[in-house]
C-alpha positions as CSV (number, residue, x, y, z in Angstrom):
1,X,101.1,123.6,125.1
2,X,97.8,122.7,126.9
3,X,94.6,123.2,124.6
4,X,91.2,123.2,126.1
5,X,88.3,123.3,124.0
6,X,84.4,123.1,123.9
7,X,83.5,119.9,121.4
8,X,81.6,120.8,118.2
9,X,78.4,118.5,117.7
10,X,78.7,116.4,114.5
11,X,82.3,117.9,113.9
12,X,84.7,116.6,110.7
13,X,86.0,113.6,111.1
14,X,89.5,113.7,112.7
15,X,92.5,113.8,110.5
16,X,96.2,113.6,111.6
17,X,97.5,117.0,112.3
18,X,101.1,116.1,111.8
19,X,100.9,115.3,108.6
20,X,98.3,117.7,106.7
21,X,99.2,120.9,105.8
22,X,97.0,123.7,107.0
23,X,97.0,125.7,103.8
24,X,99.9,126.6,100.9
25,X,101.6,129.8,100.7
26,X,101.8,131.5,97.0
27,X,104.9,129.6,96.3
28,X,103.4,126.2,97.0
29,X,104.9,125.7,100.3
30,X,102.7,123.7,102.8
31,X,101.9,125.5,106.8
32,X,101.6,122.9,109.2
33,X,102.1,121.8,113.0
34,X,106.0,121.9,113.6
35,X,105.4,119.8,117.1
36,X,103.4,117.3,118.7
37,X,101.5,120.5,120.9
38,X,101.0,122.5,117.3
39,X,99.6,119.1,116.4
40,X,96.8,119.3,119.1
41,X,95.7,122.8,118.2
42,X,94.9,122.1,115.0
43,X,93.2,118.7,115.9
44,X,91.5,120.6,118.3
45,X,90.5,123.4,116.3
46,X,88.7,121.2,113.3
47,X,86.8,119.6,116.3
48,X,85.5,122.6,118.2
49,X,84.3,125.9,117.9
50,X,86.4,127.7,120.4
51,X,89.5,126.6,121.4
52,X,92.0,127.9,124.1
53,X,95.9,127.8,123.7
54,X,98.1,127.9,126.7
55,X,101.5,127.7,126.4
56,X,105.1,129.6,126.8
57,X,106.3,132.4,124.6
58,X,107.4,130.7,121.0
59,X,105.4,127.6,121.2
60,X,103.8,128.3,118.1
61,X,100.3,129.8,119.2
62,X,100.2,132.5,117.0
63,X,101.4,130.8,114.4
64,X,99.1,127.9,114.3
65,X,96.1,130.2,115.1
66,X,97.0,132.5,112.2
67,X,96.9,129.5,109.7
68,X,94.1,128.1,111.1
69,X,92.1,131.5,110.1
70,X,93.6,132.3,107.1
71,X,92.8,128.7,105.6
72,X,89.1,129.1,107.2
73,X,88.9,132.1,105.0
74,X,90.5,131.0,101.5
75,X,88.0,127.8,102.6
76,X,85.1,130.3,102.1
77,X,84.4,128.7,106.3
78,X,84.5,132.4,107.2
79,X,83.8,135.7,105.7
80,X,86.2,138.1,107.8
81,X,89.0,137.9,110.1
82,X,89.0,139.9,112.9
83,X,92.5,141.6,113.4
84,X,93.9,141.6,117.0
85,X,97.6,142.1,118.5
86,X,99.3,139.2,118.6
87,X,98.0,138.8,114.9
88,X,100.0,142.0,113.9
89,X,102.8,141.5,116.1
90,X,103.2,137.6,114.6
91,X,102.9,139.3,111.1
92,X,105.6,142.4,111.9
93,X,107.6,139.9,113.3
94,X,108.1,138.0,109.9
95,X,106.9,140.4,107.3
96,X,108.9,143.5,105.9
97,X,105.5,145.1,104.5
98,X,101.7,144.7,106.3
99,X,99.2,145.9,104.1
100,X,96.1,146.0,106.5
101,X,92.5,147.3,105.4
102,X,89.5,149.0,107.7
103,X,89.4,150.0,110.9
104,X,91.4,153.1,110.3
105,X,89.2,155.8,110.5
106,X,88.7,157.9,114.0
107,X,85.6,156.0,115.1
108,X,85.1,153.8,118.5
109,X,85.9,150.8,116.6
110,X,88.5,151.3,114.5
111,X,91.5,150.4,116.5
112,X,94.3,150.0,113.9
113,X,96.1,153.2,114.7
114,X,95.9,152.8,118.9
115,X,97.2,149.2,117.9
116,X,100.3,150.4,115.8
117,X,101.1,153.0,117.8
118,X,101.2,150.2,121.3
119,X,103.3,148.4,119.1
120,X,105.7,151.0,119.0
121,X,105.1,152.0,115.2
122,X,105.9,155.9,114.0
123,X,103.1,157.4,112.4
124,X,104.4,158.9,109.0
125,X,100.5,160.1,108.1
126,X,96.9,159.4,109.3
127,X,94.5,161.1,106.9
128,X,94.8,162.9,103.3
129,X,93.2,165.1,101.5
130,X,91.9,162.3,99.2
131,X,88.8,160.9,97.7
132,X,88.4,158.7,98.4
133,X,90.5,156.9,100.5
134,X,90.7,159.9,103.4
135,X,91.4,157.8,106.2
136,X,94.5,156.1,104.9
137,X,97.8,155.8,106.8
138,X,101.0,154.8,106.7
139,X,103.2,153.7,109.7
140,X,106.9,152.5,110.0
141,X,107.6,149.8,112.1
142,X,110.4,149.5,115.3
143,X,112.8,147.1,112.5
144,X,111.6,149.4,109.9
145,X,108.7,147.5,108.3
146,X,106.5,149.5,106.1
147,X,103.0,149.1,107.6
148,X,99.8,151.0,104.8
149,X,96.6,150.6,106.5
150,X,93.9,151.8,104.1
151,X,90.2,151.8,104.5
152,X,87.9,149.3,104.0
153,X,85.4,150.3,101.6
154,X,86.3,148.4,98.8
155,X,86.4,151.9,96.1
156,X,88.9,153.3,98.4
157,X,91.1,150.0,99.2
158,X,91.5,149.6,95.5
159,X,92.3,153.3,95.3
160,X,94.5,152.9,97.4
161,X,96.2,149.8,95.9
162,X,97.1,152.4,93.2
163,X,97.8,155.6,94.7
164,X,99.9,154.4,97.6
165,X,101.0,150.5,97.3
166,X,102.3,150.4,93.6
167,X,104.1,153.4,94.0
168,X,105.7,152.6,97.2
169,X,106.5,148.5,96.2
170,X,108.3,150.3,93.0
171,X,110.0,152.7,94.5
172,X,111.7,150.6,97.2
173,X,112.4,148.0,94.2
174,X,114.4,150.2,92.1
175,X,111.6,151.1,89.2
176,X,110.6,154.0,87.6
177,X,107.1,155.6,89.0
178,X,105.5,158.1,87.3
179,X,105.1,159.3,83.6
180,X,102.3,156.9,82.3
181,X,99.0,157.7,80.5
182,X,96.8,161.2,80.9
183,X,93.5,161.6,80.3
184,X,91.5,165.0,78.9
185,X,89.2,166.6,81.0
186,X,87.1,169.1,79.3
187,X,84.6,169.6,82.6
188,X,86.5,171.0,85.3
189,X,83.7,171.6,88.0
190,X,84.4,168.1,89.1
191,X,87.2,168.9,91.0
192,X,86.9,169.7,94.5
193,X,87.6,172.5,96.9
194,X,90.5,171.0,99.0
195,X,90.8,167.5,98.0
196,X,92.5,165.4,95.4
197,X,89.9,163.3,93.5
198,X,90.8,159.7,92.1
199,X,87.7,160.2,89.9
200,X,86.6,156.6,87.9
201,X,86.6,157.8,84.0
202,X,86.4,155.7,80.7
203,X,89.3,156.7,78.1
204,X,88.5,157.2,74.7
205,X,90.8,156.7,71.8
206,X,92.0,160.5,71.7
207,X,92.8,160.9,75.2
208,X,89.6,162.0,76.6
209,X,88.3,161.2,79.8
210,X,84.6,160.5,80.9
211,X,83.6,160.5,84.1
212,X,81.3,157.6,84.8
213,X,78.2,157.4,87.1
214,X,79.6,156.1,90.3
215,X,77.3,155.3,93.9
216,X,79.4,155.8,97.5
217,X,83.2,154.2,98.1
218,X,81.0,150.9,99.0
219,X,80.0,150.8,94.7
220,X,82.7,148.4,93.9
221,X,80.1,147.5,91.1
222,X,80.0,150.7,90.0
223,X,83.6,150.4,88.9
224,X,82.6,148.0,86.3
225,X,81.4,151.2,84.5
226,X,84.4,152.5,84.1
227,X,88.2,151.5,83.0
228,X,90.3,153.5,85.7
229,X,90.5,156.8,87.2
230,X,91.9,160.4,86.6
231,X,93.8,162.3,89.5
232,X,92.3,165.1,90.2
233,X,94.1,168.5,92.1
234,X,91.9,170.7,94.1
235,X,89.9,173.2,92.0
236,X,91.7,176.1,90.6
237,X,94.3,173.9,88.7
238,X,94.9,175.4,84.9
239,X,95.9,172.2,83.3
240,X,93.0,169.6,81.6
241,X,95.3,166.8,81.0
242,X,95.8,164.9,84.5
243,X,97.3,161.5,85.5
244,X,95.0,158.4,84.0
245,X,95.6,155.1,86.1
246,X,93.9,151.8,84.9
247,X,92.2,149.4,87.2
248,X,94.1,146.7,85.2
């Protein structure tokens, strides 16, 4: 693996690749170089801004790279990573479920779905009638990885979370989904024409529901407001009592 790189002006001071970790998984296991040319990325990486990898098929590239910018992330070093294909096919490759976020929608930039579906990925949806959270998907991959790709406005990626991941990590464990908490709605005209609404409510001590003042799906502060959210059918529904999910 050849690495070529433009030096950083009063980089950090060089440490030893081969023996540092990169960052720690969850369960307290340590990501770091597996070879001498892994070594040299890294090295090369906390030395310069932009750094180019050459190297065979399986040499680690991917790998190191994808470390490199998750730890730059947890490090607070970078605010976003910016998803591209061999990211996702390094991630398929090792991962039974991908839980990706933005770049969903239909626009010019929002290349998740074109990506998925060059990676050979069936489309199971693309779009609900939800709000929020309309432009979330779901995608199944060529060894059968579950990919959910939800949007990235923060309201509707925790939405999300709730309406589509929980469910879905349940089911495919084995648990019980379903039958939990309701919440009284005594003002209907919040519903809406043709969507289901995941409408932020507080819960009162008799079961009622109160619909709190919320801003766009970017008013993650909003949320404070309130303690979880009611689900909503489209208008014309008899019942009052609907499906109360908390945040927590």
């Amino acid at each position: 693996m050849n690495n070529g790189a433009g030096r950083r002006t009063g980089g950090a001071p060089r440490r030893s690749a081969a023996t540092d970790a990169i960052l720690f998984t969850p369960m307290g296991g340590a990501v770091k170089a597996k070879t001498p040319g892994q070594g040299r990325l890294v090295e090369a990486a906390r030395m310069a801004d932009i750094v180019f990898a050459v190297g065979p098929a399986g040499t680690g590239k991917t790998y190191v790279s994808v470390a490199l910018a998750v730890s730059a992330l947890m490090s607070r070093q970078v605010k976003k990573i910016v998803l591209a294909r061999p990211a996702v096919e390094a991630l398929l490759a090792t991962h039974n479920w991908l839980v990706l976020t933005g770049a969903v929608s239909m626009g010019a930039r929002d290349f998740v779905p074109t990506l998925l579906d060059d990676l050979g990925c069936r489309k199971v949806f693309h779009g609900v009638a939800h709000r929020p959270g309309k432009p979330a998907g779901c995608w199944v991959g060529p060894a059968g990885q579950v990919i959910l790709a939800l949007p990235g406005n923060p309201v509707s990626a925790l939405t999300g979370l709730h309406v589509f991941l929980i469910p879905a990590l349940a089911a495919a464990a084995g648990a019980a989904v379903g039958g939990g908490r309701r919440g009284v709605m005594d003002d209907l005209s919040l519903q809406l024409a043709d969507f289901t609404y995941h409408l932020p409510v507080t819960l009162g001590a008799d079961g009622r529901a109160t619909a709190t003042t919320a801003g766009n799906s970017g008013d993650f502060i909003g949320l404070l407001r309130s303690e979880g959210f009611v689900t909503l059918p489209p208008r014309g529904a008899p019942d009052r009592a609907f499906p109360f999910t908390p945040w927590l």
